[in-house]
C-alpha positions as CSV (number, residue, x, y, z in Angstrom):
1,X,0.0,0.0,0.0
2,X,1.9,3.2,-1.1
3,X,-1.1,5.7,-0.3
4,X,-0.9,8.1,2.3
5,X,-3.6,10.2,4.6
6,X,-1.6,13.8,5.0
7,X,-2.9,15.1,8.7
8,X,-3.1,18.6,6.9
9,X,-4.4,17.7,3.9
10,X,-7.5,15.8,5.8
11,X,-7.9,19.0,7.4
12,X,-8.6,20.8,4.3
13,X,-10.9,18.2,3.3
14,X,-12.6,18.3,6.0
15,X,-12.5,22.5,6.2
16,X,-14.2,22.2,2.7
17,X,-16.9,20.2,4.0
18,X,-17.7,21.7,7.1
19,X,-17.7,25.6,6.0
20,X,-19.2,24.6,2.8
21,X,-16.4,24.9,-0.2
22,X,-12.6,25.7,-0.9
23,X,-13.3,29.9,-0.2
24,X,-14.9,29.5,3.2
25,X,-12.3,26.6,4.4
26,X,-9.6,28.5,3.3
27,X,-10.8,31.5,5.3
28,X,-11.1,29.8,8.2
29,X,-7.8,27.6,7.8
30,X,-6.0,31.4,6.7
31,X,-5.0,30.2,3.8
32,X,-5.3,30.9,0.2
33,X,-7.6,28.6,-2.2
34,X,-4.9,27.8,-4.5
35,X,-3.2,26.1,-1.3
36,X,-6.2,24.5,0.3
37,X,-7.2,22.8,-3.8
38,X,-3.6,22.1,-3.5
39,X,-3.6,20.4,-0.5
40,X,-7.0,18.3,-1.9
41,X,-5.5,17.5,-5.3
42,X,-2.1,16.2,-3.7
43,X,-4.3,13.9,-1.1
44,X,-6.4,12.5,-4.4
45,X,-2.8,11.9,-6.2
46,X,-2.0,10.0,-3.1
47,X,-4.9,7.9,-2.6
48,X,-5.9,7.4,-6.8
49,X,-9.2,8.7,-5.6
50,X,-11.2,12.3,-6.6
51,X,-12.8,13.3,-3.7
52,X,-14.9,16.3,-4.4
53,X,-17.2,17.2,-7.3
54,X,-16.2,19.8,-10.0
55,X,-19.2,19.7,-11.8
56,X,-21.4,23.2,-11.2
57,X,-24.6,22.1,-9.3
58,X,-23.2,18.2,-8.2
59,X,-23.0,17.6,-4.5
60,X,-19.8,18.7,-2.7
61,X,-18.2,15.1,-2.1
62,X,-18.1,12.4,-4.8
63,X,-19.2,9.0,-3.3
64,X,-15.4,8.3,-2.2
65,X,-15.3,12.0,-0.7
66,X,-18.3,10.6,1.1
67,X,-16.3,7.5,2.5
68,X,-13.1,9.4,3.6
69,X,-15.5,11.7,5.6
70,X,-15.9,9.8,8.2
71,X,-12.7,8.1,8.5
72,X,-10.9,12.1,8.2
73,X,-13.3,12.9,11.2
74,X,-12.2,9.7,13.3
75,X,-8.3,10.2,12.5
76,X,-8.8,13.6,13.1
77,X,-10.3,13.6,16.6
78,X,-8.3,10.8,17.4
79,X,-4.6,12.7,16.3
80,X,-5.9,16.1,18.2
81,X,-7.1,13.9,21.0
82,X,-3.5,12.2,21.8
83,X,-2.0,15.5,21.3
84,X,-4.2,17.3,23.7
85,X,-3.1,14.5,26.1
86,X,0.3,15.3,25.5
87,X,0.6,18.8,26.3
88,X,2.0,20.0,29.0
89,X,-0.9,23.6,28.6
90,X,-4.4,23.3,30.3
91,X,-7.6,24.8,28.6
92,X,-9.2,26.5,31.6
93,X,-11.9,29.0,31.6
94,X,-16.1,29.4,30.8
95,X,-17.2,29.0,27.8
96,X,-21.3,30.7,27.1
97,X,-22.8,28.4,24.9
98,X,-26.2,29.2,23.1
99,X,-28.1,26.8,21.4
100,X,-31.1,26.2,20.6
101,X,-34.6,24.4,21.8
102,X,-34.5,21.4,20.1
103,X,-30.8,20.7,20.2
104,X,-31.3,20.2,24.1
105,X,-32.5,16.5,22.9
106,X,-30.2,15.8,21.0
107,X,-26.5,14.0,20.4
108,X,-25.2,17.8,21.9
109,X,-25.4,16.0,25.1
110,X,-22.7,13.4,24.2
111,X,-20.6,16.0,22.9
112,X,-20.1,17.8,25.7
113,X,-20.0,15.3,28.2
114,X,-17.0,14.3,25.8
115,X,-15.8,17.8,26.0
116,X,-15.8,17.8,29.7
117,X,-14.2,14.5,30.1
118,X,-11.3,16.0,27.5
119,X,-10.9,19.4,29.4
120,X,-11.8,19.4,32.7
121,X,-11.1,22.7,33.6
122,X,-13.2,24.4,31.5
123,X,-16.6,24.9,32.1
124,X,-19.2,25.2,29.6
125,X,-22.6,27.0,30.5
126,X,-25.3,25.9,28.4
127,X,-27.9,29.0,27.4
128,X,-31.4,27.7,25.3
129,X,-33.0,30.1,23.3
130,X,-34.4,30.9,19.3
131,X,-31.8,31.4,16.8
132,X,-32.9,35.1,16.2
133,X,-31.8,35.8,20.1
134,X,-28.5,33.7,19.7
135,X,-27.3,36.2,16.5
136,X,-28.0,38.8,19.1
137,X,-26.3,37.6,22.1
138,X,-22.8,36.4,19.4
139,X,-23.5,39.9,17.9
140,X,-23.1,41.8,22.0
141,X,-20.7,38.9,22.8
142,X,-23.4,38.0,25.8
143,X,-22.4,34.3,24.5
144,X,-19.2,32.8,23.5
145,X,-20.1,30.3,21.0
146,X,-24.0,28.9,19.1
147,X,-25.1,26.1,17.4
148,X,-28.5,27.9,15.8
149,X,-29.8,27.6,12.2
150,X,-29.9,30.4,9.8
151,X,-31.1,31.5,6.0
152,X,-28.2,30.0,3.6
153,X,-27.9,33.5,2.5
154,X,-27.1,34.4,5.7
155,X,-24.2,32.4,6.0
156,X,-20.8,34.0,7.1
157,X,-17.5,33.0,6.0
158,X,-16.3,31.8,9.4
159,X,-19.5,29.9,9.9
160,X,-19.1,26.0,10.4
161,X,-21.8,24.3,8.6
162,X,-23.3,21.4,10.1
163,X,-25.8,20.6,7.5
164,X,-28.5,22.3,5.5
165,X,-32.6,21.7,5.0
166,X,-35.1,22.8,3.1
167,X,-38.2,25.0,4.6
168,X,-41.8,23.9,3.7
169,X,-45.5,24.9,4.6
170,X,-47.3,22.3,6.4
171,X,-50.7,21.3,7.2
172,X,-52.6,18.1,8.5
173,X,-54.2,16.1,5.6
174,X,-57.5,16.9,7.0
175,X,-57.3,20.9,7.6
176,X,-59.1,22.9,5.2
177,X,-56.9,25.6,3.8
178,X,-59.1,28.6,2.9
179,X,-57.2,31.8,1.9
180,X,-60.4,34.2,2.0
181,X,-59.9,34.3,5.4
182,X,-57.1,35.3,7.8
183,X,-54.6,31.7,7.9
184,X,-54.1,30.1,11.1
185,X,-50.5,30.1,11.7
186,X,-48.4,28.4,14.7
187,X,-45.0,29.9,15.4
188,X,-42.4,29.5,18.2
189,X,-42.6,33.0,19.5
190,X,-42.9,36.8,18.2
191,X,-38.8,35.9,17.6
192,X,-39.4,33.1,15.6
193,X,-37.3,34.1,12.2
194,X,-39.6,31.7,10.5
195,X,-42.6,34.1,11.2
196,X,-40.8,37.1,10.5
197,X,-40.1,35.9,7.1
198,X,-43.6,34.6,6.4
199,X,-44.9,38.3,7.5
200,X,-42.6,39.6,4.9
201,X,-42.2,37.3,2.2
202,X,-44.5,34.7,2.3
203,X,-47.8,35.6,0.9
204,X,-47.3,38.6,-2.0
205,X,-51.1,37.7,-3.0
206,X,-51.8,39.4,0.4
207,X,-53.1,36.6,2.7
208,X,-54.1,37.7,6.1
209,X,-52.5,35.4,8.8
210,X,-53.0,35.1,12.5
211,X,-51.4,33.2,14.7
212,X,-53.2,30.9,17.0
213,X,-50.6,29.0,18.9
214,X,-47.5,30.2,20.0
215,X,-45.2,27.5,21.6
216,X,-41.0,27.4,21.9
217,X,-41.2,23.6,21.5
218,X,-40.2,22.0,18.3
219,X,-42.5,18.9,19.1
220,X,-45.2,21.2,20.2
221,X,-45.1,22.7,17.3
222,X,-45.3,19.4,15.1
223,X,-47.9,18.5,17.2
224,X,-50.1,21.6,16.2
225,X,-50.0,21.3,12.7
226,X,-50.5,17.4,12.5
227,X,-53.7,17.8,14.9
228,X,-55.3,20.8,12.4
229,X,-54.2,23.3,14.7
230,X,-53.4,25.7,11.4
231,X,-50.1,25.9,8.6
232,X,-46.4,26.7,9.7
233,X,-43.2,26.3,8.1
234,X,-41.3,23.3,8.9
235,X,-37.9,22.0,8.3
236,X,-38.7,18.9,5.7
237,X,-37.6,16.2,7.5
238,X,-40.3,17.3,10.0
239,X,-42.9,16.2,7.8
240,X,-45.0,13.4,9.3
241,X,-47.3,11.1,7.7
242,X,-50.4,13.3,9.0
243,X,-49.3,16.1,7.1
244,X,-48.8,17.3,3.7
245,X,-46.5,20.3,2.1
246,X,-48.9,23.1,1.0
247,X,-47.5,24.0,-2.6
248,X,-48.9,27.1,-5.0
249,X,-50.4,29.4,-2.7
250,X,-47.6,30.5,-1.1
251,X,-43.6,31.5,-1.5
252,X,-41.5,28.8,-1.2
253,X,-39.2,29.8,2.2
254,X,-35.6,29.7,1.7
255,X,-33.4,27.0,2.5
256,X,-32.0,27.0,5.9
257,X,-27.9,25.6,7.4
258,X,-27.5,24.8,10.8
259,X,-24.0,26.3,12.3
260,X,-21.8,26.9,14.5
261,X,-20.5,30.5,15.4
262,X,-18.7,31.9,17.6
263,X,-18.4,35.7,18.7
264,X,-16.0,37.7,16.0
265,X,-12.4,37.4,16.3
266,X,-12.8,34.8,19.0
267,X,-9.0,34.2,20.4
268,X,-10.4,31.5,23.4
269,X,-8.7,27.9,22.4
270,X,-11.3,26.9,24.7
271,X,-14.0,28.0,22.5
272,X,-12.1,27.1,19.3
273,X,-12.2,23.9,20.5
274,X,-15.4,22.9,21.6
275,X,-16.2,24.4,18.0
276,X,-14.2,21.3,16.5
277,X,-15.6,18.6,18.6
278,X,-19.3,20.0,17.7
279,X,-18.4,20.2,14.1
280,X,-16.7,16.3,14.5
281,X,-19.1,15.1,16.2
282,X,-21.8,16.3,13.6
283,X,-20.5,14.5,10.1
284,X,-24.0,13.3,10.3
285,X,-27.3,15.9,9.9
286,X,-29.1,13.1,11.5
287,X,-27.0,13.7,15.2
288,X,-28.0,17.4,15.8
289,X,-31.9,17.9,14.5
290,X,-32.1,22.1,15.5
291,X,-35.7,23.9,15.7
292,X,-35.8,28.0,15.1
C-alpha cells in the first residue's frame, strides 16, 4: 500500500466540508484557495481517488469523498485527541454556549460530556434560546459560542456548517386551507425568524394570517400542525405522515444551514475547540436535529 492520509491535507478536506467549499475553508484555515485545492489535489494523487465534485450544481463530495468523511473525522479527533493528552498547557476558563430548543435533545449532550471529560477545567454553561436571540447575544458577545440555524444566505464566512434543509409549509391532511380568510399560523414566538419571514415574504397575493398558537417547542409545534391546529413552516424532514406540504399558494421559504458561530475574532482555544468537537461530532445531519 503506497497511499498516504496527509494530517493537513485531511484538514482541508474536512475545512471544505464543514464551512461549505474551498473559499470558506480556506478563510477559516487562513490560507489561500490555490493552497487549500492544493492540499486536496495532492491527497487525491496519493490515494488514486477524486474526492470532491467539479461539476457546477453536483454535491460537494463524490461517493469516495463521502467515504473518507468519516474516517478524516475519526483520525482527526483521534490525532488532536492524543495530542491534547500530551501537552503540557491546560484549557481553563467558561465558555457561554447558546443553542437552541431542540438541540437540548439531542446527540449535543454526548458531545459535551465528551468535552468535559477531555478538558476538565473548563466549564461550559449551556444558554437555550431561538436562533434570532443567539445572533444577538454572538453579535453583543453575551455568549461565547451557538449552534443555531440560519437562511443559507445568511451564512458567514467563518460559519461551520453542520448541515442544511429545506423550509416547507405544512398542514394536516385533514385541515381545510381557505385563503379568503385570515390563515391560522403556529409559530415559536414573536422571535421566531420563521414568522418574520412569512410576514414579509410569504404571501405577495396578500393573505391575512393570525397566529393561534405560540409555543418554543419543536414537538409542540409538530404536534399543532398534525392535529389541524393551522399551517407553519417546517424544516422537511419534519414532515410526518399526518401532514402534507402546502405548494402554489404561497412563496416557497428559503433553504435553511445549521452552524456553528462563535463571537467575532474569538481568540479563546477553549472556544475554538469545543467548535471542532461540535463540528466532529456532527459529520452526520441526522446527530443534531435544531428547531428556530
Amino acid at each position: 500500500m503506497t497511499g498516504r492520509l496527509d494530517i493537513d491535507a485531511m484538514r482541508a478536506f474536512q475545512a471544505i466540508v464543514m464551512h461549505g467549499g474551498v473559499t470558506r475553508a480556506a478563510d477559516h484555515l487562513s490560507l489561500s484557495q490555490s493552497a487549500v485545492s492544493h492540499k486536496i489535489k495532492r491527497l487525491e494523487q496519493s490515494i488514486d481517488c477524486a474526492l470532491l465534485n467539479r461539476k457546477p450544481g453536483a454535491p460537494v463530495l463524490t461517493d469516495a469523498g463521502n467515504r473518507l468523511l468519516g474516517y478524516a473525522n475519526r483520525i482527526l479527533a483521534l490525532h488532536d485527541e492524543a495530542l491534547l493528552s500530551l501537552s503540557k498547557r491546560t484549557l481553563v476558563g467558561t465558555i457561554r454556549l447558546g443553542i437552541t430548543e431542540d438541540i437540548t435533545s439531542s446527540g449535543l449532550a454526548g458531545i459535551l460530556g465528551r468535552f468535559t471529560r477531555l478538558f476538565p477545567d473548563v466549564s461550559v454553561r449551556t444558554h437555550v434560546a431561538q436562533s434570532l436571540t443567539l445572533q444577538g447575544e454572538i453579535e453583543d458577545g453575551t455568549i461565547d459560542i451557538a449552534v443555531m440555524q440560519i437562511f443559507v444566505t445568511e451564512i458567514r464566512p467563518n460559519d461551520t456548517i453542520l448541515y442544511e434543509d429545506h423550509l416547507c409549509w405544512a398542514k394536516a391532511l385533514e385541515f381545510q386551507l381557505n385563503t379568503g380568510r385570515p390563515i391560522p399560523f403556529l409559530a415559536y414566538d414573536d422571535n421566531c425568524f420563521y414568522r418574520k419571514w412569512m410576514l414579509e415574504h410569504g404571501s405577495p397575493q396578500g393573505h391575512q394570517f393570525k397566529t393561534v398558537l405560540q409555543c418554543t417547542s419543536n414537538a409542540g409545534i409538530i404536534a399543532g400542525v398534525a392535529a389541524g391546529l393551522g399551517v407553519s413552516i417546517l424544516n422537511k424532514r419534519h414532515i410526518t405522515s399526518a401532514m402534507e406540504v402546502i405548494e402554489g399558494d404561497f412563496v416557497t421559504p428559503p433553504d435553511i444551514a445549521y452552524i456553528v458561530r462563535t463571537t467575532a475574532n474569538s481568540k479563546s482555544n477553549a472556544v475554538k475547540a469545543l467548535g471542532r468537537e461540535i463540528a466532529r461530532e456532527t459529520g452526520e445531519p441526522t446527530q443534531l436535529k435544531a428547531a428556530c
